[in-house]
C-alpha positions as CSV (number, residue, x, y, z in Angstrom):
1,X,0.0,0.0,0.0
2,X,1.5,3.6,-0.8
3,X,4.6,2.0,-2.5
4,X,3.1,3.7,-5.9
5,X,4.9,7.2,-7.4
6,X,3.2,10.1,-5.3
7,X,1.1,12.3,-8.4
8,X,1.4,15.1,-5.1
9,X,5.1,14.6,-5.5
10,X,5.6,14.9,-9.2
11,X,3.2,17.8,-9.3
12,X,5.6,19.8,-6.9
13,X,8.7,18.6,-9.0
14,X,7.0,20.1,-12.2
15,X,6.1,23.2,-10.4
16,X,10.3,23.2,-9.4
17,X,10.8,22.1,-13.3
18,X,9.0,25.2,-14.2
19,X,11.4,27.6,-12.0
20,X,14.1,25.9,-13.6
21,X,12.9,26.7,-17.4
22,X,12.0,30.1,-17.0
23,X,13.9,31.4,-13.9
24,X,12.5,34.7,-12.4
25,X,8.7,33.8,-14.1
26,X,7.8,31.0,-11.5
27,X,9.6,31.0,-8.0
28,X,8.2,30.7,-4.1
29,X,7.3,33.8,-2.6
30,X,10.2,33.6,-0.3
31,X,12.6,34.0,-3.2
32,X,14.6,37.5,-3.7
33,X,15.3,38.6,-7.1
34,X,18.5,39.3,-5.9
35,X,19.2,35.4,-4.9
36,X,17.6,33.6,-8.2
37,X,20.7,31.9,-9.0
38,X,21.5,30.1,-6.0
39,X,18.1,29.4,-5.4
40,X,18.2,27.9,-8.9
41,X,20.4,25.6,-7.8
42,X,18.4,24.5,-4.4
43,X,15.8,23.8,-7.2
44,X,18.0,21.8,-9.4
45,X,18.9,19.8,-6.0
46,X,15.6,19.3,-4.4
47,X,14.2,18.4,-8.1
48,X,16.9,15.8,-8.4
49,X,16.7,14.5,-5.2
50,X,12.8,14.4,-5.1
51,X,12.4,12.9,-8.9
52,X,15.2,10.1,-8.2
53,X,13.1,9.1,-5.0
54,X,10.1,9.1,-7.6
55,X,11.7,6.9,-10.7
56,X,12.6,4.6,-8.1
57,X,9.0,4.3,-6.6
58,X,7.8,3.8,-10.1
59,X,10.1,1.0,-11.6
60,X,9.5,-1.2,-8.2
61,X,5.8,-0.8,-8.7
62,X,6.1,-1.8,-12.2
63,X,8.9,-4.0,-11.8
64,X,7.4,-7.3,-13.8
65,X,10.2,-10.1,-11.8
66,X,11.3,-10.0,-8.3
67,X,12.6,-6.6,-7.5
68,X,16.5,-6.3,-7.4
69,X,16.9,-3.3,-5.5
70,X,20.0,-2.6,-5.9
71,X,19.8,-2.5,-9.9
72,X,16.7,-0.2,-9.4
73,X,18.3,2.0,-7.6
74,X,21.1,2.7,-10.4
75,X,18.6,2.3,-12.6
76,X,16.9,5.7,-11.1
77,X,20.0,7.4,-10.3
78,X,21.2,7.2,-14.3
79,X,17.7,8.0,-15.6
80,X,17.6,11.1,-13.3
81,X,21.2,12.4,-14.3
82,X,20.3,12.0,-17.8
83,X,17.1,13.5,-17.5
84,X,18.7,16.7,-16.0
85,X,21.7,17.2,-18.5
86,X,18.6,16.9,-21.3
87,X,16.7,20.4,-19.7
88,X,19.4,22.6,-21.4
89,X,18.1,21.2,-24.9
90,X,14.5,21.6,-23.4
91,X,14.8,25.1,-23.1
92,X,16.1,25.7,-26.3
93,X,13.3,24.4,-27.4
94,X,10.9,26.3,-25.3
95,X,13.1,29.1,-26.9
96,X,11.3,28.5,-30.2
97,X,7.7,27.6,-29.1
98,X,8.0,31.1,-27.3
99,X,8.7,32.9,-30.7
100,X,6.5,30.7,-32.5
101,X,3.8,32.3,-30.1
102,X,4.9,35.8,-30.1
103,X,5.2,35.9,-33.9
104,X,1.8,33.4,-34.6
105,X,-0.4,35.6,-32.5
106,X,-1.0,39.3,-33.0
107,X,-2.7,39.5,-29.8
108,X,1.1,38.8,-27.9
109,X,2.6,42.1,-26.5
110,X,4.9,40.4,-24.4
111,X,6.9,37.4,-24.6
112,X,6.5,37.4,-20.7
113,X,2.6,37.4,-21.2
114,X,3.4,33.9,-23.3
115,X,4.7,32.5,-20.4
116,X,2.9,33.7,-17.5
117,X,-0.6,32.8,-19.4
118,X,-0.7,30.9,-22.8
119,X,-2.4,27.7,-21.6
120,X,-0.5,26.3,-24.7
121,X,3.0,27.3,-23.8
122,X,2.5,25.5,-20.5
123,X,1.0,22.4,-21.9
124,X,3.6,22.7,-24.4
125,X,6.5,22.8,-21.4
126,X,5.1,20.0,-19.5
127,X,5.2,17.6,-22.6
128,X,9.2,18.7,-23.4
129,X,10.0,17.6,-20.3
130,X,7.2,14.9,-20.0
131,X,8.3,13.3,-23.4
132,X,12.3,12.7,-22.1
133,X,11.4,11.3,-19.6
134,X,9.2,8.8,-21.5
135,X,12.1,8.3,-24.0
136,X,14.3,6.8,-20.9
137,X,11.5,4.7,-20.7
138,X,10.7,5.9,-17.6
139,X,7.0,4.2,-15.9
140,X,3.9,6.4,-15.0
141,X,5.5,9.6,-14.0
142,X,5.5,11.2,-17.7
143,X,1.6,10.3,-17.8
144,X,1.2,12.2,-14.6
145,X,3.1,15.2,-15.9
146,X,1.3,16.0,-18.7
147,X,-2.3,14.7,-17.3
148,X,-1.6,17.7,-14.4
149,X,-1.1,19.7,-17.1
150,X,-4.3,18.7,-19.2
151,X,-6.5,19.1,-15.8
152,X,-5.1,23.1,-15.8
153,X,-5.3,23.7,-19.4
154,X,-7.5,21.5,-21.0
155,X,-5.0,20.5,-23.6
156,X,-4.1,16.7,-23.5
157,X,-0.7,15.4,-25.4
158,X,0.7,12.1,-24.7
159,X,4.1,12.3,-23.3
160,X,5.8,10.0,-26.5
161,X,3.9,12.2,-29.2
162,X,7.2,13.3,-31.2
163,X,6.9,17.0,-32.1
164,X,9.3,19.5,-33.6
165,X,10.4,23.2,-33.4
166,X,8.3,26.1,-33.5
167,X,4.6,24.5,-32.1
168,X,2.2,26.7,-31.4
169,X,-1.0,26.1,-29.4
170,X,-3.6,29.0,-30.4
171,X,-6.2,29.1,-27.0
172,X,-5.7,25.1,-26.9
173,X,-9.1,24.3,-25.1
174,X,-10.2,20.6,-25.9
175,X,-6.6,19.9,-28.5
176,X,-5.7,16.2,-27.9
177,X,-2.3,14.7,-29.6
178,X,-2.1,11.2,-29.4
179,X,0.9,8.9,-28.5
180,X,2.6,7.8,-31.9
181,X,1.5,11.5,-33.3
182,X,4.9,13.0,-35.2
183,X,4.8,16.2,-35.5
184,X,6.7,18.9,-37.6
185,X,8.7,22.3,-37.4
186,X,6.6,25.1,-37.4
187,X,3.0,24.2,-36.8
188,X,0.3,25.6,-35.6
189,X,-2.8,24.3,-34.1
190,X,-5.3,26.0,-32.5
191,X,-8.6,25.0,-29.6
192,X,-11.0,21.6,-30.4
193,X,-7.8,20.0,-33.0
194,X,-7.5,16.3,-32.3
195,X,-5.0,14.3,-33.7
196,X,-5.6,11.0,-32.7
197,X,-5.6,7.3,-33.4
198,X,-8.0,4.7,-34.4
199,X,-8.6,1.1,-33.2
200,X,-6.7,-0.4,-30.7
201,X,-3.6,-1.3,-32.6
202,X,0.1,-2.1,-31.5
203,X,2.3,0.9,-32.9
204,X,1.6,4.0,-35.3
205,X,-1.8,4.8,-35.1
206,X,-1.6,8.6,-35.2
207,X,-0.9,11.0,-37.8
208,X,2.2,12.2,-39.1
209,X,2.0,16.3,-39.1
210,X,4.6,18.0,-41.9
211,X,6.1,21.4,-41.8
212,X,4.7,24.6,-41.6
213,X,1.6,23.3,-41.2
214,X,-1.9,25.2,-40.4
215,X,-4.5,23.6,-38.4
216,X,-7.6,24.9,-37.7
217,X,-10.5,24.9,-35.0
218,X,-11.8,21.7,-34.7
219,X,-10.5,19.4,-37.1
220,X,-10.3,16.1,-36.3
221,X,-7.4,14.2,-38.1
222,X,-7.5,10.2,-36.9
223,X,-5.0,7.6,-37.9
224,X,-2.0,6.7,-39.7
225,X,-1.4,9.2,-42.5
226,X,0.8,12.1,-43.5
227,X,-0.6,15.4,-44.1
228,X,2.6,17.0,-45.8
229,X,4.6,20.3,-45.8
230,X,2.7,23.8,-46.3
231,X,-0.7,22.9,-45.8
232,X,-3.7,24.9,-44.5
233,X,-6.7,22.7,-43.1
């Protein structure tokens, strides 16, 4: 009983995650603007320290054989490490979603607005870092992540959808990317858009989005085909 991954837990260490991204936009009220760095790095320890405790909670509650602690326990050290070195490359590409926002919407004044209140910049943050930790193959906690950001924004993307530079989420209400969904550069989707799959088929059952692509309120795309570069639908 209570041996599972906390969902409290990993929603604290996504709000830490988020300090980490954009330091000075989220932060405790105790911080001083004057001490963001080296409270940056309490984050980057606590969030370390807190998500290793949570990897390991979830491969022992998955674990299919007879639990060898000890491997576990490497097991959730290395995935952790890895997962940390990896939020440089995160940001970068929160870097482009950010202009993809500022530039795709007329109504952006501020890049800060983007952050503080686009629904879809957040969903879109929660999945980068969702999605490497689904890549290590990492149990339950990416699912968590990115449902915790679905029940704020109502914008549901699986943690493996694959999806490039440049996304843009337009007021996001009701958008749902399924789990083998690929994803170009440069597209934009905006609220009711669901990319999803069909049957209950093993493997690629979602659709394949090219480049600067355009999609619009409410479509529903479903299943395994391309739409290719450049188009409007």
């Amino acid at each position: 009983l209570f041996n599972q991954p906390s969902k409290e837990e990993i929603i604290a260490i996504v709000e830490d995650l988020l300090k980490i991204v954009y330091p000075g936009y989220y932060r405790d009220r105790s911080y001083k603007i004057y001490n963001i760095k080296s409270n940056s790095t309490v984050t980057i320890e606590d969030v370390a320290y807190h998500l290793n405790k949570q990897i390991l909670l979830a491969l022992k509650y998955t674990a299919k054989e007879e639990n060898d602690v000890e491997k576990l326990t490497e097991q959730a050290e290395k995935d952790t490490v890895t997962f940390l070195k990896k939020i440089p490359d995160v940001r970068a590409m929160l870097e482009t979603e950010l202009e993809a926002a500022f530039q795709g919407d007329p109504a952006a004044k501020y890049r800060d607005e983007i952050i503080l209140s686009y629904p879809g910049m957040f969903a879109i943050t929660v999945n980068r870092l969702a999605h490497e930790l689904f890549l290590l193959e990492v149990p339950l906690i990416p699912r968590i992540m990115t449902e915790y950001a679905h029940s704020i924004t109502g914008i549901d993307i699986h943690p493996g959808a694959t999806i490039g530079k440049y996304f843009f989420i337009d007021h996001g209400t009701g958008v749902v990317v399924g789990e083998t969904t690929i994803i170009g550069d440069r597209v934009k989707i905006y609220q009711g858009v669901t990319l999803g799959g069909v049957g209950t088929k093993k493997g690629k059952r979602h659709p394949t989005i090219g480049n600067n692509v355009l999609i619009g309120a409410g479509a529903k795309i479903h299943g395994d085909f391309e739409v290719g570069d450049n188009c409007q639908i």
